[in-house]
N, C-alpha and C positions, 0 to 999 in steps of 0.2 A: 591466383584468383580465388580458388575455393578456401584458401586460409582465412582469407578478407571476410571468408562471410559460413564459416563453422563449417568448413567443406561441403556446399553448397552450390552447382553451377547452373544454369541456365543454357537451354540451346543455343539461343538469341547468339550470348556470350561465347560458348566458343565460336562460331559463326564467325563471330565478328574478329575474334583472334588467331583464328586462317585455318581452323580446321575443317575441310568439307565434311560433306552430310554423308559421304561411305566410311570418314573414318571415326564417326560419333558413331555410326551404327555399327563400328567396330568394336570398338572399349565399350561400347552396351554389351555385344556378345560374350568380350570375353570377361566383364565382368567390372573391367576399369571405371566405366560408367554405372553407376545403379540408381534405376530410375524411380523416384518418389512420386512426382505427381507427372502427367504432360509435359514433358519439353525440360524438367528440372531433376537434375539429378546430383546425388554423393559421389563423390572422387573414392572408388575401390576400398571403402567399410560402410557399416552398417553398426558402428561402435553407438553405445547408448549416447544422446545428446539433447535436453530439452532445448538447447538453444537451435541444431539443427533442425531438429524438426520442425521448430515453429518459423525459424527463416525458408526452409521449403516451402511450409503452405503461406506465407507471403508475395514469396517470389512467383510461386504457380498461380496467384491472383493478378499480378501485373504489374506494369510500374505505377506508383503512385502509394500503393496499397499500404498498410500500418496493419501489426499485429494489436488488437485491442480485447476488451471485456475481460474475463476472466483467463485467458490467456495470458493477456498482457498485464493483468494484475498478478499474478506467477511470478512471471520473469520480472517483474519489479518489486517484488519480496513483501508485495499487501496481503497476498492468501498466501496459506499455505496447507498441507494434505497434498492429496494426489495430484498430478500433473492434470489441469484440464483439456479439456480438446479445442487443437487450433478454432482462434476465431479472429475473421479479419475483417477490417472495414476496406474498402475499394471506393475508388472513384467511380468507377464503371459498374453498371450490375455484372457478377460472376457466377459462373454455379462450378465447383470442384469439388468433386467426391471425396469428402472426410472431413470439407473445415466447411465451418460454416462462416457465411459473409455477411456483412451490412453492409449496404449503397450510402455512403456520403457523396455528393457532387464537386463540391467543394468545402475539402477543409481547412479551419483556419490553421496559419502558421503556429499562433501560440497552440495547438492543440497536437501538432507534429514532433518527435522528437526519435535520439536512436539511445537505443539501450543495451548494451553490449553488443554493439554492430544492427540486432534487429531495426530495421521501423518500426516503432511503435509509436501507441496513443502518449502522448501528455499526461505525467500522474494526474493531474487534477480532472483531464477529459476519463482520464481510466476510472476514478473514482464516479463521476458522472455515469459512466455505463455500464458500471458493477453495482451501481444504487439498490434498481429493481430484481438483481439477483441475490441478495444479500438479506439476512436479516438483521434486525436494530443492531447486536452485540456484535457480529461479525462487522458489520460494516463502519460502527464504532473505530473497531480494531484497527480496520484497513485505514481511516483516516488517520489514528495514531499513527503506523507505520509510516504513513506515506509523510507527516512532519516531521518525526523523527530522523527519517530515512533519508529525506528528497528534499526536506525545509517546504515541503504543499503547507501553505497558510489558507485560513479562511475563503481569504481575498481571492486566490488563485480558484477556488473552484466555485465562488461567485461569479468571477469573467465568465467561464464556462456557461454556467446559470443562464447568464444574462443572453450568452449568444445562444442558447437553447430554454430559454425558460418551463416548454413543456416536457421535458424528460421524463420518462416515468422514473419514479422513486425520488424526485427532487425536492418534495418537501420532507420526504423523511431523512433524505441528506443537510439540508439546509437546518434541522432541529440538533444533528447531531452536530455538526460545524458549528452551532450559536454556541451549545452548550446548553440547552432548553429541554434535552432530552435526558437523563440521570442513565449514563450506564457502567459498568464497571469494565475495562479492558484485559484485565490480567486474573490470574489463581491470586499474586501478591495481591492486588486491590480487594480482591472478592477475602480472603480470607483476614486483611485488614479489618474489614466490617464488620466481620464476624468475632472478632475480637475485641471491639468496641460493645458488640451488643451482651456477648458473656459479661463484658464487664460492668455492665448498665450506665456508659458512658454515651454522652450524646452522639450521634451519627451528624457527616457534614452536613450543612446546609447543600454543598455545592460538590458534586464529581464531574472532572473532569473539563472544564470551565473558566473560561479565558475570566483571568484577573490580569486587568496592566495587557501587556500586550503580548503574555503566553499565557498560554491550557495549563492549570492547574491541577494538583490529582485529587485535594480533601481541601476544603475548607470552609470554616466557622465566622461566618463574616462578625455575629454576636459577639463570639470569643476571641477576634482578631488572632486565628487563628490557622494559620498555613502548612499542607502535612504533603510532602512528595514521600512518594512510595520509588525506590531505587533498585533497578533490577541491571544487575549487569549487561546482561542483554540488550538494554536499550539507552545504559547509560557508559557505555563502555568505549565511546569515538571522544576527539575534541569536540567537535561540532556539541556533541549533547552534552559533557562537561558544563562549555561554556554559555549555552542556552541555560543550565543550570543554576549557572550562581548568576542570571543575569533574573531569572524566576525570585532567587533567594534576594537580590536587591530592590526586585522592585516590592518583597512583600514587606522588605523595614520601610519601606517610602512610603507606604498606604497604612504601616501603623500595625504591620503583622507581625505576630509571633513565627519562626520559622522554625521549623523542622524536619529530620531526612529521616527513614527507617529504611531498613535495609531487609534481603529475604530473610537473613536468620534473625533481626529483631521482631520480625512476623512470625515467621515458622517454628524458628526454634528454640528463642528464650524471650518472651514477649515480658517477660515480668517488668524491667527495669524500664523498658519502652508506656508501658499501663501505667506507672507511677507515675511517669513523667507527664504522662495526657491527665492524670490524675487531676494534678495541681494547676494545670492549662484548661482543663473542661470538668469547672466544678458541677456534680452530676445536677438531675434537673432541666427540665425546659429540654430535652432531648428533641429534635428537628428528625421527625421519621423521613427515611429515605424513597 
């Protein structure tokens, strides 16, 4: 039972699977038991676990309950830094010493899902309630990850939108989803730029910016011009391979030049990379960013 859920059990649950209430307050004593919040405890460690601990303060909220906000953007690999402190949403109002909660009454199905065993929120509802915690760049970030990661499209956290339209932070979400708002995601992208402006070569019209029917990373609509910036990290599954050359066809279909640089054609021999934009972005009429 506690494997199912990161060594994690509930009183409820033994109870239910025959063990009386003098011999839970046995294995509490001698230690078999250890108790995290009311009623929920670890099966005999105490071993480091973000996943346990954040199914603890779930489970100590009730049934129904989703680990979400910035908790559940963690354990979905949108933020990243220090572990944030449990945060759950509840059917029920709750109050438990350490997490903190939100009341939903009823949630929709598309906004429920599990993630490594946890309840958790919906990438795209998680993106929704990490908006107003976030600022422009990071939250940027978190939507990259969360396509990259999850395949979250536009579309998926418009639904959300729609069934919530006043969210706080929703139109500064909704600018970065269009592709309306100009930010750079990465050190790669950010010192791309910088490498253009050394060289007094024009800057894209467009970062980061659905063309055809994926987010683009540069582009020069002028100069029919298309530039992905390729970082292992996020180019290193099928899934994002194949999203890739499906970018690179649709930029011959709309009449683009296409092009991939890599970290070390940014970082650390850009020469041959500058020549080649050279002859692709004859300088002039530079598009500030």
């Amino acid at each position: 039972m506690a494997t199912r859920a990161h060594g994690i059990v509930t009183r409820r649950e033994l109870l239910e699977a025959g063990l009386t209430k003098a011999r839970i307050d046995h294995r509490v004593a001698t230690g078999a038991l250890i108790p995290e919040y009311p009623g929920v405890y670890r099966v005999g460690h105490r071993a480091p676990s973000t996943e346990a601990r954040y199914m603890a303060a779930v489970r100590a909220c009730g049934e129904g309950s989703l680990l979400s906000g910035l908790a559940a953007a963690y354990v979905q690999g949108l933020v990243e830094g220090k572990e944030p402190a449990p945060h759950v949403t509840t059917p029920r109002p709750r109050m438990v010493r350490g997490v903190a909660t939100a009341t939903c009454r009823k949630l929709d199905r598309r906004d429920v899902t599990t993630w490594r065993r946890i309840p958790v929120t919906a990438v795209a509802r998680t993106l929704v309630d990490i908006a107003p915690r976030l600022d422009q760049e990071e939250l940027a970030r978190a939507c990259h990850k969360a396509g990259v990661r999850h395949g979250t499209a536009p579309r998926h956290v418009q639904a959300v939108l729609v069934r919530r339209p006043n969210a706080p932070g929703a139109g500064k979400l909704k600018r970065i989803m269009s592709g309306d708002t100009k930010v750079t995601l990465s050190a790669l992208e950010r010192k791309f730029l910088a490498r253009l402006r050394e060289a007094g070569l024009p800057l894209p019209a467009h970062t980061n910016k659905r063309a055809g029917s994926k987010r683009v990373d540069c582009r020069w609509p002028d100069h029919k011009l298309t530039v992905e910036l390729d970082s292992y990290r996020f180019h290193n599954s099928r899934h994002a391979w194949e999203q890739d050359r499906k970018r690179e066809r649709e930029a011959h279909a709309r009449g683009d030049q296409h092009r991939r640089y890599t970290w070390g054609d940014v970082f650390e021999d850009p020469r041959q990379m500058l020549a080649e934009l050279r002859t692709l972005l004859p300088t002039g009429g530079a598009v500030p960013l």
